[in-house]
N, C-alpha and C positions, 0 to 999 in steps of 0.2 A: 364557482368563485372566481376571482377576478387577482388580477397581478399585485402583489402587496410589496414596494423595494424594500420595507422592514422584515415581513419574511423573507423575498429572497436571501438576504443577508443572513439570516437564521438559521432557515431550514436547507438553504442551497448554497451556502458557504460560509463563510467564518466567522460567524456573529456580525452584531451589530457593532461600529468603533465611532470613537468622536473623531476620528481624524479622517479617515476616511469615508465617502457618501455614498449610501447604499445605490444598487442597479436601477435605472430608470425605467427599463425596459425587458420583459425576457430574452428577447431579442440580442440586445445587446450584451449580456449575459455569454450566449454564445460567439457571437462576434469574437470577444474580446478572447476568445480560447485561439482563433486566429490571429492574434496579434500577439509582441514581441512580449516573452514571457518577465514581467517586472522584478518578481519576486525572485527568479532564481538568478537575474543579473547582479540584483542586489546583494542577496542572501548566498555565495555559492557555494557550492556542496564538491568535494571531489570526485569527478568522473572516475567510471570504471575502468578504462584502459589508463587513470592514474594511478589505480587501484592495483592495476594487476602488477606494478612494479614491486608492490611488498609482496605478491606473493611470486615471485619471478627470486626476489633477497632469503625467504622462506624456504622455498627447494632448495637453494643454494646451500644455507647454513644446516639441513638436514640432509644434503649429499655430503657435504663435509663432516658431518657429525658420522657417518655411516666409515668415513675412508679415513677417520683420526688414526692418528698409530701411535697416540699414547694420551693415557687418562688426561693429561692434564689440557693437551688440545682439547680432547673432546670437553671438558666440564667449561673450557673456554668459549667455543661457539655455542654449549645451551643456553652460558650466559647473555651471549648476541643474541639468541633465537629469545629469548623472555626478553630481552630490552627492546625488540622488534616488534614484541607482542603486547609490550607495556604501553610506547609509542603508538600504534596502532589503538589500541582501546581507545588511550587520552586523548586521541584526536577524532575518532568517534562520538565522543560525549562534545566535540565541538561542532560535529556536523549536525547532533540533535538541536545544539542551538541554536541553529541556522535551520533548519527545518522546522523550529518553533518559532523563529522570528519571520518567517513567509508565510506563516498562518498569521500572523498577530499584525504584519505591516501591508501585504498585501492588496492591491486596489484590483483585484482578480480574484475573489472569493471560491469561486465555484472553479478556476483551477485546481489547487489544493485542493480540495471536496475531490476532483474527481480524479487526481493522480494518489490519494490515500484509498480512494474508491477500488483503482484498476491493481497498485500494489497489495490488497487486500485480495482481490481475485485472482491474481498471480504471485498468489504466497509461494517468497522462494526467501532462504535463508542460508545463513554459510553454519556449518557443523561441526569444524577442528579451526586449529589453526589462528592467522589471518582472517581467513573467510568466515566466520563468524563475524566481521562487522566491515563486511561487505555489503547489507540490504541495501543503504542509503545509495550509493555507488549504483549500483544493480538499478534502481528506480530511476537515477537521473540518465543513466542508457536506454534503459528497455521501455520504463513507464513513460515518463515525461515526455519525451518530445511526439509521442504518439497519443496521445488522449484525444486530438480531433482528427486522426486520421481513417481511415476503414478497420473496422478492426480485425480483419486477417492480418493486418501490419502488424499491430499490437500485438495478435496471438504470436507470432510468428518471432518477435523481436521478445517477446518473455519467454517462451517456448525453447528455444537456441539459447538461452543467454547461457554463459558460465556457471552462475548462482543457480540458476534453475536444474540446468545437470547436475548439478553437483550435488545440491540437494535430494532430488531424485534419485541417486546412484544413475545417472543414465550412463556416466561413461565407462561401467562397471558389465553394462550391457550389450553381449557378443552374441549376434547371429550362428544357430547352432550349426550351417552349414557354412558358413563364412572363412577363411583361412585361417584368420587366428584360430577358430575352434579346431580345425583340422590340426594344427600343432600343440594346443592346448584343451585338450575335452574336457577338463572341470569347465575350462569358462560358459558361464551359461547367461539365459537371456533374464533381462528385469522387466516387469511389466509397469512398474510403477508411474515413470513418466505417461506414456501412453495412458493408462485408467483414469489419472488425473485430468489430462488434457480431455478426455470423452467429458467424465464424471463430472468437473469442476470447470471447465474453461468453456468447454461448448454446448456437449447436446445435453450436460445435465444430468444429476441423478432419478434414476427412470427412464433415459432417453430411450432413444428407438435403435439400442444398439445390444451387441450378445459378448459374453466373455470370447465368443472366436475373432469377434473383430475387435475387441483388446487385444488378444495372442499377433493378430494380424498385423495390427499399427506397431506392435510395439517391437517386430520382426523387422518394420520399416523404419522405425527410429534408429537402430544398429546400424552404427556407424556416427550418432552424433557425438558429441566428445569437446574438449578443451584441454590445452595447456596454456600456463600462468604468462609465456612468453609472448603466445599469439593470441590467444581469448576462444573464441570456439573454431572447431574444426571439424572438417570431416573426413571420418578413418573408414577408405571403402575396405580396406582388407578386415574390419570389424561388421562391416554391413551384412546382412541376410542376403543372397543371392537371389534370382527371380522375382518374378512377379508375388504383391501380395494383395489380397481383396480385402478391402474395407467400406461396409455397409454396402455391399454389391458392386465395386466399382474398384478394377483394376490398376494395381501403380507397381511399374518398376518393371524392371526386365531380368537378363541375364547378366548385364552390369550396373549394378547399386550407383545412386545417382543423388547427390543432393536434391535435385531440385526435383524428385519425386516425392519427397518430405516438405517441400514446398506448397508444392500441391494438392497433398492431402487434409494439411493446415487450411487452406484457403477454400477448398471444399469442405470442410467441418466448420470453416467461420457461416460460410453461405449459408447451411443446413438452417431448415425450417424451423428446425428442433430449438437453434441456438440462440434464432432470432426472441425466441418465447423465453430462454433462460437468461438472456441477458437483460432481456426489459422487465423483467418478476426483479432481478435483483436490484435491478437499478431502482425499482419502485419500491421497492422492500426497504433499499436505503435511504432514500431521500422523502419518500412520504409517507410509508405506515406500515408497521410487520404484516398487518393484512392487507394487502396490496388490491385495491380498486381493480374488478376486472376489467371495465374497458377502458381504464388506462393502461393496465400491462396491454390489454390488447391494440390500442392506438399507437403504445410504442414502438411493438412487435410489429405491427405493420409497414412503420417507417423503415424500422430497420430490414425488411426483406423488399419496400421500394428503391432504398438504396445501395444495398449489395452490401449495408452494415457498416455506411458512413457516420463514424459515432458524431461530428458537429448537428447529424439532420436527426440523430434518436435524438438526443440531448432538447433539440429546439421541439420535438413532439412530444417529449417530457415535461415542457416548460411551458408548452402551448394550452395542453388540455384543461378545462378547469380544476378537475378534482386533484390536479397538484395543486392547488392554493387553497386548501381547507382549511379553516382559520386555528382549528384548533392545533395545539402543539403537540406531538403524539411522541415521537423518536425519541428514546434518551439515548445523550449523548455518551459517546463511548470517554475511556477518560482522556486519552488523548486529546480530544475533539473537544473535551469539558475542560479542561486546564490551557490550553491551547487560545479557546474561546474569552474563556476570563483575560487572559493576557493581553488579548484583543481591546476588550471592552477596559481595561485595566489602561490601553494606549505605553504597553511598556516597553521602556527606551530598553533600544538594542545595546545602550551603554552597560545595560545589566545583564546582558548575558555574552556580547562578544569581550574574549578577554577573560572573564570571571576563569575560578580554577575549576577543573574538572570535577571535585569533589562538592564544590558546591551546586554546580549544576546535579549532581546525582545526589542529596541530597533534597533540593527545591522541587524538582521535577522527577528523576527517573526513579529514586524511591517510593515518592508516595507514586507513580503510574502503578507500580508495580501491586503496591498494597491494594487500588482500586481495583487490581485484574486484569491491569495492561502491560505486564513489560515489555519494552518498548523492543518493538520489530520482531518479538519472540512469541509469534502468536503456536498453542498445542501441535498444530498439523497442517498439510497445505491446503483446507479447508480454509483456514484463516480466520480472523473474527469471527465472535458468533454476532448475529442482527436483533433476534430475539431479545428487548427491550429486558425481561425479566433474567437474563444472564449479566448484566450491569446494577442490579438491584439488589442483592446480595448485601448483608448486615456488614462485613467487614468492609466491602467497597464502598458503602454509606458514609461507613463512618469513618474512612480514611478521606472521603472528599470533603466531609464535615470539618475534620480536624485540618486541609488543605484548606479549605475556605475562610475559617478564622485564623490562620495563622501566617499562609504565605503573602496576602496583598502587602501588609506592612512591611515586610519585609525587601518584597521586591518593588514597590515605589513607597519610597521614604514619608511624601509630603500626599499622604491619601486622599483622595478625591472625597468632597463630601456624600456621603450615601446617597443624600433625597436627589442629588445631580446623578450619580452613576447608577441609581436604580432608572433612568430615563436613557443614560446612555448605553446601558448594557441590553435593555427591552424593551426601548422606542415604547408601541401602545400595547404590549404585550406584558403588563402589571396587573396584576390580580391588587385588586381594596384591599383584602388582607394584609397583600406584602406590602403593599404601601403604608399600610395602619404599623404594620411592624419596625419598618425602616425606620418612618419618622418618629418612632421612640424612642429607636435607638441610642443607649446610652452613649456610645464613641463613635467613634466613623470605622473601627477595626470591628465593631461589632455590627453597623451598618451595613457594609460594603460584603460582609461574612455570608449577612442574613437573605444580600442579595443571592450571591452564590450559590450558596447550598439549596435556595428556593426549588421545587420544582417549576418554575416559572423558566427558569434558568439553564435546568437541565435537559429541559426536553427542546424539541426544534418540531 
């Protein structure tokens, strides 16, 4: 099959928009992952080292809570520490808006696509605190500005990051011959980072790896760590002493060393194993839970000619023809379904920058959650499931049903007529039916609905 700009837009980034014109080229597609990022100059989202200042206020008012010398101090700073955590939320529910409006205004489609891609594969979450609405932060660090670079950067910059330790418990995780364990013998080692980074990030569940070189990496991770002041660190009086083997091949010595966790990172990116797990997912999300074999295998080959420079996977993902299958296969998760509409809907950022917190969590992170998406809070760091029939679920149905007839009017006042927005939402990708449907359509609220909830619509 041949290059479609209306699927790319579809199937390789943010729907179809009337405002903005689909890729000319796949080519160019990539290209533009090299050039100056649109979306998030417009749109911006608060960096993590801005981040780390509320949890920098956070330690403070729970050191002070610990050293109160009378009730009524202390019932005074839990007050600060919930007005700290109220702030913090409400201004999270502003950064969703701004990460719904660079899917919806965006003229770089297949950014967004592949930074929701790489945060999905490097599920990392905050779990007390502040740091529960940390992700959005966490992604504009660690995902974003590496989407087209090698991806041992990528690993290695989510891998480290604060959120990802912390999630993990990794900074909880002390080398049993290490000095802190010499003074403290409960502390013991966590395997969890380590299993994940094998399991999930590189070689893959099944890879060509044994729980001793879990035990091994995760002896080598001892010593990675963070505090809220400085963002991550490395605590070698936490590190495992000596050398450790991982899949046959020696790191580290008699002095614990960052940059031996550097390097085991960048040889696990290399790994043969990874090249084949990244291009299955990649092809699993962007063209069909059954993934074309010798498209995964065309991709996996770029990626072991280039040392896993993700712009040259990406252009051998884009190249092959069996990425341009005409039919529509993938349903859309509901982020990506609501996100999309928005798109196609051309809705003014006047409707969501500004608006109150409560409304956006009602229009949006409500019903996400009813479809099965709450948002950044996916079960495990597994992350998303891909599996098309885990999005198809009667209650998710019918919460995108009742989303689809009821939010366009709301969020653009002067509706777009149907028989126009069933063209601009799916260019030639209408099915006779939904078109026999639309133009029946009693209102444009029941039009515009019937587009939506289509499967025409939902899937990419």
């Amino acid at each position: 099959m041949a290059f479609s700009p209306e699927l790319a837009d579809i199937r390789f980034g943010c729907g179809l928009s009337p405002v903005h014109a689909s890729p000319e080229t796949a080519g160019a597609m990539v290209d533009d992952l090299l050039q100056a990022d649109v979306a998030a100059q417009a749109f911006p989202i608060e960096t993590f080292p801005a981040f780390r200042s509320r949890l920098v206020d956070q330690k403070r008012l729970a050191r002070a809570m610990r050293q109160a010398g009378t009730p009524a101090l202390q019932a005074e700073l839990k007050i600060q520490n919930r007005a700290l955590n109220k702030q913090t939320r409400h201004e999270s529910i502003t950064w969703f808006g701004q990460a719904l409006l660079r899917w919806t205004h965006t003229p770089q489609g297949f950014r967004e696509r592949l930074v929701h891609f790489w945060s999905d594969h490097f599920t990392a979450q905050g779990k007390r605190g502040a740091m529960i609405h940390g992700g959005l932060p966490y992604q504009e660090e660690a995902i974003r500005p590496h989407i087209a670079s090698r991806f041992e950067d990528l690993l290695i910059a989510a891998v480290t990051h604060p959120l990802m330790v912390h999630y993990l418990d990794q900074r909880s995780s002390i080398g049993p011959g290490s000095e802190i364990a010499k003074k403290k013998p409960m502390a013991g080692l966590n395997e969890n980072l380590a299993r994940e980074v094998m399991e999930l990030h590189t070689l893959g569940v099944g890879g060509p790896y044994e729980q001793a070189d879990v035990r091994q990496l995760a002896e080598l991770f001892t010593g990675i760590g963070y505090v809220p002041h400085k963002g991550f660190i490395y605590r070698a009086k936490a590190a495992e002493p000596g050398p450790e083997v991982v899949l046959g091949k020696s790191y580290g010595g008699a002095q614990a060393r960052f940059g031996d966790i550097r390097a085991v990172l960048r040889d696990l990116a290399r790994h043969p194993a990874t090249a084949e797990h990244v291009a299955k997912k990649l092809v699993v999300h962007f063209v069909s839970d059954t993934p074309p074999p010798d498209l995964v295998k065309h991709v996996a080959a770029r990626y072991r000619q280039t040392g896993g420079t993700l712009s040259e996977v990406y252009r051998a993902l884009l190249e092959h023809p069996q990425a341009w299958e005409p039919d529509l296969q993938n349903v859309k998760p509901p982020f990506d379904y609501v996100a999309s509409a928005c798109r196609a809907l051309a809705l003014s950022s006047g409707r969501v920058i500004g608006v109150k917190s409560g409304r956006l969590k009602r229009m949006f992170l409500g019903p996400l959650k009813l479809m099965g998406q709450p948002w950044l809070r996916p079960a495990g760091p597994d992350g998303w499931p891909e599996d098309d029939g885990d999005w198809l679920s009667p209650q998710g149905q019918a919460a995108r049903i009742g989303w689809a007839m009821s939010a366009p009017a709301r969020l653009t006042p002067d509706l777009v007529d149907p028989r126009l927005f069933l063209d601009q939402a799916l260019g030639p990708y209408v099915s006779r039916v939904l078109r026999r449907e639309v133009y029946g359509a009693e209102t444009r609220t029941d039009g515009v609905g019937l587009v939506l909830m289509s499967p025409d619509f939902q899937r990419r």
